[in-house]
N, C-alpha and C positions, 0 to 999 in steps of 0.2 A: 834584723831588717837591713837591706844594702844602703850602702851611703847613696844610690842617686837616689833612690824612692825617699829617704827621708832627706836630704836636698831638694825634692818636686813638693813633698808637704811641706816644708819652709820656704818657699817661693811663692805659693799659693797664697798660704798665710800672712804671708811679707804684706803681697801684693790687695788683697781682701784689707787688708789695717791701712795700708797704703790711702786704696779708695775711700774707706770711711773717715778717715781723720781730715783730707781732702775735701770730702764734703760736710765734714763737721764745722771745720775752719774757715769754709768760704761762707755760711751759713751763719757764724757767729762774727764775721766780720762786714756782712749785709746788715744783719740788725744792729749793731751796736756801732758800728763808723770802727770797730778797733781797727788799728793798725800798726804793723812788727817796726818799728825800726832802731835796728840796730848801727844803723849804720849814721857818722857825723850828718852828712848830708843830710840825710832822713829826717835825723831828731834836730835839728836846726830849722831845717824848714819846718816842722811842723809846729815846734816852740812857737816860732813866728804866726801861722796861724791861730793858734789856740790864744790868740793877745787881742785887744783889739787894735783896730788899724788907724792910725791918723794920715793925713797926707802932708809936706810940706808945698810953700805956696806957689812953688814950679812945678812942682805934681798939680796942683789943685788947678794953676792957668793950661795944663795940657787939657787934662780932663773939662774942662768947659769949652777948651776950642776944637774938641770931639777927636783933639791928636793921639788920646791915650784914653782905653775904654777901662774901670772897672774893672773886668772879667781879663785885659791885660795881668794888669797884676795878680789877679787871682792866679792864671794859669805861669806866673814866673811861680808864685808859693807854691806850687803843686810839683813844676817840671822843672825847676829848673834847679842848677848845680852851682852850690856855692864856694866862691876861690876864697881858700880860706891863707891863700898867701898872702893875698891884699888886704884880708878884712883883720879888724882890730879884734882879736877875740879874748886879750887878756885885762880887759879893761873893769873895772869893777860893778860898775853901775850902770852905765850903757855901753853894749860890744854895739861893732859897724860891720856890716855883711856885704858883700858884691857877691849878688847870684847873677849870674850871666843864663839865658834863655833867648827865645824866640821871640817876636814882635812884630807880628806880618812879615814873616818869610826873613828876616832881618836881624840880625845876632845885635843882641843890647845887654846891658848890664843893667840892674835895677838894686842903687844902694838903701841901706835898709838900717834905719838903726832901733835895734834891739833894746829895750827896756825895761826894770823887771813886770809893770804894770800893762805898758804896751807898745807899740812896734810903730817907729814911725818912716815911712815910705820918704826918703828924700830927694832922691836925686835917676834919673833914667838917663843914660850914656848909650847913644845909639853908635856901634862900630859899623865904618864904610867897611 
């Protein structure tokens, strides 16, 4: 058999596993919420969600004078990228995180301190 004819069966092949693994993976990652991360970022954020959330009482007076919704913070856990030059990450008991995100069109940081039971929301730094 010539090498290009069986380099066009191995392309095919490639590409038919390609697509099925593709939508094997999207399909197991709709049911079940799984999700890959490999990366620091990734599995920091997500630690943080899988905790539950308290607020500190400058979080908690934003949120009642309707400055900071809920779904704010949600969407830093989700989007946003943690500087991990600032945050305390060798601390035994409770690590301190600055994820820096969005906040109405408005770049902030939202410090976060890490627990092993759960996550307390401290402080939001809005940069001019």
């Amino acid at each position: 058999m010539a090498f290009l004819k069986r380099l066009g069966f191995y392309l095919v092949g490639l590409s038919i596993g390609i697509v099925f693994l593709t939508l094997f993976l999207k399909k197991k990652s709709e049911e079940t919420g799984a999700e890959f991360c490999y990366f620091p970022n990734c599995r920091t954020l997500k630690d943080i969600r899988s905790k539950s959330l308290s607020y500190s009482e400058s979080i908690n007076t934003m949120l009642a004078e309707k400055q900071l919704d809920s779904l704010d913070i949600v969407g830093f856990l989700n989007d946003g990228d943690v500087d991990f030059g600032r945050s305390d990450t060798r601390s035994d008991t409770c690590k301190t995180y600055f994820i820096e995100g969005l906040l109405k069109e408005r770049t902030a940081v939202l410090k976060v301190r890490n627990c092993r039971e759960k996550a307390t929301v401290e402080e939001l730094i809005l940069i001019p």
